[in-house]
N, CA, C and O atoms as a GROMACS GRO file, in nm:
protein
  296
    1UNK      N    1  -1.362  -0.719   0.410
    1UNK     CA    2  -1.225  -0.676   0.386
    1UNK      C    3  -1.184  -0.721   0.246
    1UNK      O    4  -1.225  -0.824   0.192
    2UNK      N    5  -1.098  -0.631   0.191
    2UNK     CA    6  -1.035  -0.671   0.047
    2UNK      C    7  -0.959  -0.810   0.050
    2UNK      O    8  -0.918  -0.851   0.158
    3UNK      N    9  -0.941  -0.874  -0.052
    3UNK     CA   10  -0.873  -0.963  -0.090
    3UNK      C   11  -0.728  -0.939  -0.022
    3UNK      O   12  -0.670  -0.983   0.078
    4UNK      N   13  -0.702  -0.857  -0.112
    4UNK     CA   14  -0.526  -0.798  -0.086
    4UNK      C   15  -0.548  -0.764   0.041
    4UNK      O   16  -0.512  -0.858   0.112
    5UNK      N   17  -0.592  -0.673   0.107
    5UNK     CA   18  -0.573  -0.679   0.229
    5UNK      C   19  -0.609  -0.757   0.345
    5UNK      O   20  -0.583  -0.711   0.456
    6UNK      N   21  -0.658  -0.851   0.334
    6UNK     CA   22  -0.618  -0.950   0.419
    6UNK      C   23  -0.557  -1.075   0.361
    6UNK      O   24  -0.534  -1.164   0.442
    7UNK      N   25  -0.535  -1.093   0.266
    7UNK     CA   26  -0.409  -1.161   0.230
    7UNK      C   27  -0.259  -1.077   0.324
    7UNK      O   28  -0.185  -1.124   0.411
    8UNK      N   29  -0.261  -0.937   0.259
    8UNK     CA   30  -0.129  -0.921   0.376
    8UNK      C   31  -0.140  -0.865   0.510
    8UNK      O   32  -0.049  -0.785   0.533
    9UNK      N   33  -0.200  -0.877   0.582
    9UNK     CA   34  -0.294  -0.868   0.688
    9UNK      C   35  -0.231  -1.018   0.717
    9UNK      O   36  -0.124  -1.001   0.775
   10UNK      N   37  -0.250  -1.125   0.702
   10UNK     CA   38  -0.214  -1.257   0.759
   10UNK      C   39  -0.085  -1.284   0.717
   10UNK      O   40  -0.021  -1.365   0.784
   11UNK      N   41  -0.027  -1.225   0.607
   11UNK     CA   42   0.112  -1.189   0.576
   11UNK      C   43   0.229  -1.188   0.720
   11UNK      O   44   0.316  -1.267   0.755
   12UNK      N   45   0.166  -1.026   0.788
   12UNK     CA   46   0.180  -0.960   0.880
   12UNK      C   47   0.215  -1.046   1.019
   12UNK      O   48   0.317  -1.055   1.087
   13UNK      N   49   0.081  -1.105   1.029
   13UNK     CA   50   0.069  -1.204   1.124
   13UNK      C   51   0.158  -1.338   1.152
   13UNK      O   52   0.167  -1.384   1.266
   14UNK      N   53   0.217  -1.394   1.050
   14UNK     CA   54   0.316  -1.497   1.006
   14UNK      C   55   0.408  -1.426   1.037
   14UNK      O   56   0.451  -1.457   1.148
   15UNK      N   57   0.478  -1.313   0.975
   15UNK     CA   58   0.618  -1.249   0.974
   15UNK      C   59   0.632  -1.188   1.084
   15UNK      O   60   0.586  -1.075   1.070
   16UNK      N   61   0.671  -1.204   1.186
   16UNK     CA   62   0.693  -1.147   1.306
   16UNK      C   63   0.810  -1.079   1.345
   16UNK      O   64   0.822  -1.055   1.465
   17UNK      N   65   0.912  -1.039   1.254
   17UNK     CA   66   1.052  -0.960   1.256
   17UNK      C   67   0.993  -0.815   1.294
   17UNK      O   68   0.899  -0.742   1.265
   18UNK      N   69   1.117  -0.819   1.382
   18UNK     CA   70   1.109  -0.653   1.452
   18UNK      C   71   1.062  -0.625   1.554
   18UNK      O   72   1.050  -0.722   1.629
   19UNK      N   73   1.029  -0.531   1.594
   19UNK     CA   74   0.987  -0.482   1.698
   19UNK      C   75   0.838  -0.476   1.711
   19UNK      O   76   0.765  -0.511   1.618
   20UNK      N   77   0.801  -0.441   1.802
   20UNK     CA   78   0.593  -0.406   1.773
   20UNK      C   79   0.626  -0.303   1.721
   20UNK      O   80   0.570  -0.316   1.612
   21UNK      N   81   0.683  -0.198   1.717
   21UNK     CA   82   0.644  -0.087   1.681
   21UNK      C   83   0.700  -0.149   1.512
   21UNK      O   84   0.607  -0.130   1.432
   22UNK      N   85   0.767  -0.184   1.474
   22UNK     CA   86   0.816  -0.218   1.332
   22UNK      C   87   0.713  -0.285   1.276
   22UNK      O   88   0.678  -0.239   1.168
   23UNK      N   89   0.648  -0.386   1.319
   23UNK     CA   90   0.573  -0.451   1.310
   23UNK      C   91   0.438  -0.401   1.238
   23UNK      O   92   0.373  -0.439   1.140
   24UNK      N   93   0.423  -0.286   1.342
   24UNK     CA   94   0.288  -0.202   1.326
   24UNK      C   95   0.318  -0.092   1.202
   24UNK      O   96   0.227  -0.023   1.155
   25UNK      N   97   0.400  -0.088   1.175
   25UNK     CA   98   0.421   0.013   1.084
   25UNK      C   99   0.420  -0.036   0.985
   25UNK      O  100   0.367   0.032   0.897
   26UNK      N  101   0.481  -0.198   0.935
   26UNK     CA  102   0.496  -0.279   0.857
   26UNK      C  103   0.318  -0.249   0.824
   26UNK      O  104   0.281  -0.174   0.734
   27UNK      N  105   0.224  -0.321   0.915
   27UNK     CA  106   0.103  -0.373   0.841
   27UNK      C  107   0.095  -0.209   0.826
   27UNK      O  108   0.129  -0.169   0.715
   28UNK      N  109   0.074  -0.156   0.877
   28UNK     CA  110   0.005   0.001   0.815
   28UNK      C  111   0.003   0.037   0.706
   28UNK      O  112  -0.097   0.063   0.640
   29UNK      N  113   0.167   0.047   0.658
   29UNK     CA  114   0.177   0.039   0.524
   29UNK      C  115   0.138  -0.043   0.416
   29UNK      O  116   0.071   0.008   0.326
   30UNK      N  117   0.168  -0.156   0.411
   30UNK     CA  118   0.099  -0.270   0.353
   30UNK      C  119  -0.039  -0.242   0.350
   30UNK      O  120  -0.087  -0.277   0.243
   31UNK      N  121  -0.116  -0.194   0.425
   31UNK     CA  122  -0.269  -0.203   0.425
   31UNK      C  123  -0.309  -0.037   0.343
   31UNK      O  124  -0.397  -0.014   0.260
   32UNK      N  125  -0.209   0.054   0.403
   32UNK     CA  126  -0.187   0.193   0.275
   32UNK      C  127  -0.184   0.165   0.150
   32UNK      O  128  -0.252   0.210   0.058
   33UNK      N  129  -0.101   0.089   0.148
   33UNK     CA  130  -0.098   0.062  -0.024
   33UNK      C  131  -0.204  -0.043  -0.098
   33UNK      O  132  -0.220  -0.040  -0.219
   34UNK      N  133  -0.264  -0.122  -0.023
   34UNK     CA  134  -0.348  -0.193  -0.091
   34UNK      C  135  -0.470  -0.140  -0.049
   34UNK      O  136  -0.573  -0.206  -0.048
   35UNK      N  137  -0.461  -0.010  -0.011
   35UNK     CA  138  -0.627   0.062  -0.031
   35UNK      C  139  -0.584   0.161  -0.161
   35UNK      O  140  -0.651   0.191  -0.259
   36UNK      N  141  -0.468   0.193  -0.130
   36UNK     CA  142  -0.413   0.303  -0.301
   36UNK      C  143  -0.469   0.212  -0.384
   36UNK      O  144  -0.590   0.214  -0.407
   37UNK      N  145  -0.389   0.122  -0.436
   37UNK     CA  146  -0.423   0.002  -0.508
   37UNK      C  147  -0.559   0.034  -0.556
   37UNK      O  148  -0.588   0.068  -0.671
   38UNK      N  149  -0.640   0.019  -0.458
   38UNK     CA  150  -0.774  -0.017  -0.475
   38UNK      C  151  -0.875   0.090  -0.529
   38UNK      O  152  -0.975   0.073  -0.598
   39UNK      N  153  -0.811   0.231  -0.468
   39UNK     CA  154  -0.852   0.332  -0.497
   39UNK      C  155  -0.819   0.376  -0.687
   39UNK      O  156  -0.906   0.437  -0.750
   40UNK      N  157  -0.695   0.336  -0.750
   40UNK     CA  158  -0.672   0.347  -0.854
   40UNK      C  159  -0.723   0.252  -0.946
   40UNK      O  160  -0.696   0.243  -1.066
   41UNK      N  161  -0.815   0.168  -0.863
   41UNK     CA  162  -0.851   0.096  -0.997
   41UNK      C  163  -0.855  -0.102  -1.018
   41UNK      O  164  -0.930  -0.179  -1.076
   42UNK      N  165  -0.718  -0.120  -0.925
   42UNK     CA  166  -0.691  -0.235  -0.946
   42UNK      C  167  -0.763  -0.313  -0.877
   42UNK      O  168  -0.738  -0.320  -0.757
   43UNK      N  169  -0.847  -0.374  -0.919
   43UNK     CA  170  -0.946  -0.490  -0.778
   43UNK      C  171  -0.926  -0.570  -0.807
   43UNK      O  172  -0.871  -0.573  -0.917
   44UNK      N  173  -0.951  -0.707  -0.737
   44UNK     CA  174  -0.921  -0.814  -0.719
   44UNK      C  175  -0.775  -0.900  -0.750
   44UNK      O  176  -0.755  -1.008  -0.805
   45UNK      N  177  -0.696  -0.811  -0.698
   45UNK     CA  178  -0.562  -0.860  -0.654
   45UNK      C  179  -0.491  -0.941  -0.517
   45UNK      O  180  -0.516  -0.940  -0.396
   46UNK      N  181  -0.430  -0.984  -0.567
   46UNK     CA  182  -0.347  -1.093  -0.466
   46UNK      C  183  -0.223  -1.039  -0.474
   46UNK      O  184  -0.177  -0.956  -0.554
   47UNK      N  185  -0.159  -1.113  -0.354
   47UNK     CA  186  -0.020  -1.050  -0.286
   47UNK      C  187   0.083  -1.114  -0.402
   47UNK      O  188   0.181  -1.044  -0.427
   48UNK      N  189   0.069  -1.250  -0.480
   48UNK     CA  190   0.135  -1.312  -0.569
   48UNK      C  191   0.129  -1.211  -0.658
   48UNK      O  192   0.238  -1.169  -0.696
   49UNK      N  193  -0.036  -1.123  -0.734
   49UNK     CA  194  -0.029  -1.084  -0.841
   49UNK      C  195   0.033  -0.910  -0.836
   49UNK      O  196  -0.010  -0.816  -0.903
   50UNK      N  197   0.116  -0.908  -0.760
   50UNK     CA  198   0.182  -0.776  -0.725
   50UNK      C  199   0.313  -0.716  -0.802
   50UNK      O  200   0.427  -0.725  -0.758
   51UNK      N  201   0.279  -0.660  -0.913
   51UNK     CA  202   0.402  -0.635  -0.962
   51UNK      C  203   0.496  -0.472  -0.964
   51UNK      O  204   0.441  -0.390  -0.890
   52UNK      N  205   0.605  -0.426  -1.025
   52UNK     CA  206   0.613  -0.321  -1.088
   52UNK      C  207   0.573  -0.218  -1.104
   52UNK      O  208   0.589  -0.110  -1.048
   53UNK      N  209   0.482  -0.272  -1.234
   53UNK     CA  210   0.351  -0.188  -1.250
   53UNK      C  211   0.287  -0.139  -1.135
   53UNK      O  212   0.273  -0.018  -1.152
   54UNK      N  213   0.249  -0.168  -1.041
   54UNK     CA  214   0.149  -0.170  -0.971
   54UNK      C  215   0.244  -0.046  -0.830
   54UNK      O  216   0.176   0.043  -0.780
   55UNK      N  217   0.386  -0.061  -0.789
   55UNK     CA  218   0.469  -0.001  -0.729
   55UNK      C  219   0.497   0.156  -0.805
   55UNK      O  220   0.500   0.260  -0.738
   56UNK      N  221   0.509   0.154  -0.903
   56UNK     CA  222   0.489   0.268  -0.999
   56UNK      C  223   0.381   0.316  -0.999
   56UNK      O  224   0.390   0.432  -0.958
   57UNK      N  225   0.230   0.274  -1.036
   57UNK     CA  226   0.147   0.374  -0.966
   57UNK      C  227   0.095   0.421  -0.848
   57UNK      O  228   0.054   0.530  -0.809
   58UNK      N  229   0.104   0.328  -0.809
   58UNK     CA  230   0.150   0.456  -0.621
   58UNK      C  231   0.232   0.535  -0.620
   58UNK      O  232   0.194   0.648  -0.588
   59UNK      N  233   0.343   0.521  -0.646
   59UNK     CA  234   0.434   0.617  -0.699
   59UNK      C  235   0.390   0.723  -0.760
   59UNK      O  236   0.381   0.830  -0.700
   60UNK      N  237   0.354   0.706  -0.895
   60UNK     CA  238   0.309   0.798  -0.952
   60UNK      C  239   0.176   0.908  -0.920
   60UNK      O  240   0.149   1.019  -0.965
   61UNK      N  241   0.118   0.830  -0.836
   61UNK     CA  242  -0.016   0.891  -0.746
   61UNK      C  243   0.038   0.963  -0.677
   61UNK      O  244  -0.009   1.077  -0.680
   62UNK      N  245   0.131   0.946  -0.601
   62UNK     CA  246   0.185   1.067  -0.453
   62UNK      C  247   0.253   1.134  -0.556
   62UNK      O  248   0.169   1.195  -0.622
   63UNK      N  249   0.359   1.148  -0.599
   63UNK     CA  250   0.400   1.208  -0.668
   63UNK      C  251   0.326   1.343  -0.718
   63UNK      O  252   0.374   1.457  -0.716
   64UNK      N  253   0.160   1.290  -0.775
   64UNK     CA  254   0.094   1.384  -0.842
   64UNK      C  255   0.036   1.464  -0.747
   64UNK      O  256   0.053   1.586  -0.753
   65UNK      N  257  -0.048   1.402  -0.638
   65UNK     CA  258  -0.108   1.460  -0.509
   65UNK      C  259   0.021   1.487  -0.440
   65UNK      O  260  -0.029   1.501  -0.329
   66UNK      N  261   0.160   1.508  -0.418
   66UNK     CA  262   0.263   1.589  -0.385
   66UNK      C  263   0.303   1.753  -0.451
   66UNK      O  264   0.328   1.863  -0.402
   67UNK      N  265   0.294   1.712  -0.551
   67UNK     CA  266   0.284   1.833  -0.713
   67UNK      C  267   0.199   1.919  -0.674
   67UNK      O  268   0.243   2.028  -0.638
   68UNK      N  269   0.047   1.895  -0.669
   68UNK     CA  270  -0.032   1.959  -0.616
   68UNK      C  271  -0.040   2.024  -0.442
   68UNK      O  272  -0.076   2.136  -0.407
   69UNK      N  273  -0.004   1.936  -0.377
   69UNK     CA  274   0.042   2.046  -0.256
   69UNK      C  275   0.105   2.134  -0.249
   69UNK      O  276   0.087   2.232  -0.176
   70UNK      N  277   0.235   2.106  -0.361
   70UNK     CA  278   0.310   2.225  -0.363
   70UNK      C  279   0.267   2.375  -0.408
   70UNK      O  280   0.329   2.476  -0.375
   71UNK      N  281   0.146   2.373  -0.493
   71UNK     CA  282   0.081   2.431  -0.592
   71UNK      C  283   0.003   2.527  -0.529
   71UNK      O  284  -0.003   2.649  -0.545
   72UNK      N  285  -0.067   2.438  -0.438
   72UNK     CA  286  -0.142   2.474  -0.318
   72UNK      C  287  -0.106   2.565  -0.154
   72UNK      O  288  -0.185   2.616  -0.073
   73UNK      N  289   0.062   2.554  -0.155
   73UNK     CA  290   0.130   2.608  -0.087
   73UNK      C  291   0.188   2.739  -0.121
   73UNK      O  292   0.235   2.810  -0.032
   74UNK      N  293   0.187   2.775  -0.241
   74UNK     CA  294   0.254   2.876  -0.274
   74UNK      C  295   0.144   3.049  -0.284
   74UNK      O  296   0.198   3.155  -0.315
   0.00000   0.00000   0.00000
């Protein structure tokens, strides 16, 4: 398993707010984004070394693979 993701993977496990179902959606995402992450490039990151930057290109990734569905739809 990645760094980042089981860093927030045990994140998950500590923070226990919500519901199960909140819960479960919580790590899902968290574990979505630190495979994006991973997929764009950034390796060997930690949950500390999480910035901005890093929220912006995910962003900017769906965004682009959104663009293109549309493209693809028409």
């Amino acid at each position: 398993m990645k760094d980042l993701n089981y860093q927030l993977k045990s994140l998950c496990e500590r923070n226990l707010d919500g519901s199960r179902s909140t819960q479960a959606e919580r790590f899902q995402l968290l574990q979505t984004m630190a495979s994006h992450l991973n997929e764009l490039g950034y390796r060997r990151m930690e949950v500390k070394s999480i910035k901005l930057k890093h929220v912006d290109a995910i962003e900017a990734a769906h965004q682009q693979v959104t663009y293109y569905e549309r493209l693809l739809d028409k």
